[in-house]
C-alpha positions in Angstrom: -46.4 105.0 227.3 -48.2 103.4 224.1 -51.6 103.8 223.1 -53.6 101.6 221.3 -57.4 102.5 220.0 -60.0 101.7 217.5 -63.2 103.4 216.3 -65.9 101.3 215.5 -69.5 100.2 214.9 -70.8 97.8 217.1 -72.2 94.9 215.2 -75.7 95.4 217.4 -76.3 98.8 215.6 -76.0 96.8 211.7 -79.6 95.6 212.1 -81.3 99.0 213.4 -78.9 100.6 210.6 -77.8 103.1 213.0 -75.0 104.9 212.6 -73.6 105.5 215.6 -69.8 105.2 216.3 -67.6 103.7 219.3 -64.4 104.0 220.9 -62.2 101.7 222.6 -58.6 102.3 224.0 -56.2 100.9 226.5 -52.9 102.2 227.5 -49.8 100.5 228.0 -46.5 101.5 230.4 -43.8 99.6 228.4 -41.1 100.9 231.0 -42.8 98.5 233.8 -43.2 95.1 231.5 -45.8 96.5 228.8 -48.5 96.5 231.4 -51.7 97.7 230.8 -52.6 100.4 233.0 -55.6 102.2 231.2 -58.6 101.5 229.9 -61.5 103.4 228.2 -64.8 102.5 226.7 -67.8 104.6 225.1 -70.3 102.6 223.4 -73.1 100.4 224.2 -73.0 98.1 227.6 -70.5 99.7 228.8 -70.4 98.4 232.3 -70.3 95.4 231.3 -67.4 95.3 229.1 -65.8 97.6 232.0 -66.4 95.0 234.2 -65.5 92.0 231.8 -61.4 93.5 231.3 -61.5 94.7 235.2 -60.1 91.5 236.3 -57.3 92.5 234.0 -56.2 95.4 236.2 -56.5 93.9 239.0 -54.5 90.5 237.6 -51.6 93.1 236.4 -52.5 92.1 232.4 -49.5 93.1 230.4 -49.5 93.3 226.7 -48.6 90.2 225.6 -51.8 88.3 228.0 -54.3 91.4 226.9 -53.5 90.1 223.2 -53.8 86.2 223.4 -56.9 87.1 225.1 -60.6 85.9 223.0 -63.3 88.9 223.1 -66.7 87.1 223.5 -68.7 87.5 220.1 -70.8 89.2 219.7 -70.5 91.8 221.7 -68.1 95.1 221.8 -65.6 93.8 224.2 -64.2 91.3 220.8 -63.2 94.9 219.9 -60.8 95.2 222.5 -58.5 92.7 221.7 -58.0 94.2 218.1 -56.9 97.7 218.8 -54.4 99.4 216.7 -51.0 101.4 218.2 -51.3 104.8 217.7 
């Protein structure tokens, strides 16, 4: 099992100057052909980007397709396809 996460502020919150921090993280089972089998969110329009990468699960995404995906900008999912192995 690999992890891979990032902390952020979502681009939405630089005009209000908030200062409120997000979290993004997907999990990835490299013993059955780097697939991706978790996935968490907490930030802003969440259901959305939940339902955005659901497809993902269901399609079987492995590592390799999760990164050569584009994250629509500008919005938090973009985040997702930069996340860093912990």
């Amino acid at each position: 099992i690999e992890v891979f996460h990032s902390e952020f502020s979502p681009l939405e919150y630089s005009v209000p100057h908030r200062k409120t921090r997000c979290y993004a993280k997907i999990i990835v089972n490299y013993l059955d052909r780097e697939r991706v089998i978790g996935f968490h969110y907490l930030g802003p329009n969440a259901g959305e980007v939940t339902q955005g990468f659901a497809g993902c699960f269901i399609a079987g995404l492995d590592l390799q397709h999760w990164n050569l995906m584009v994250g629509i900008h500008p919005t938090c999912s973009e985040e997702m396809v930069s996340l860093r192995r912990t």
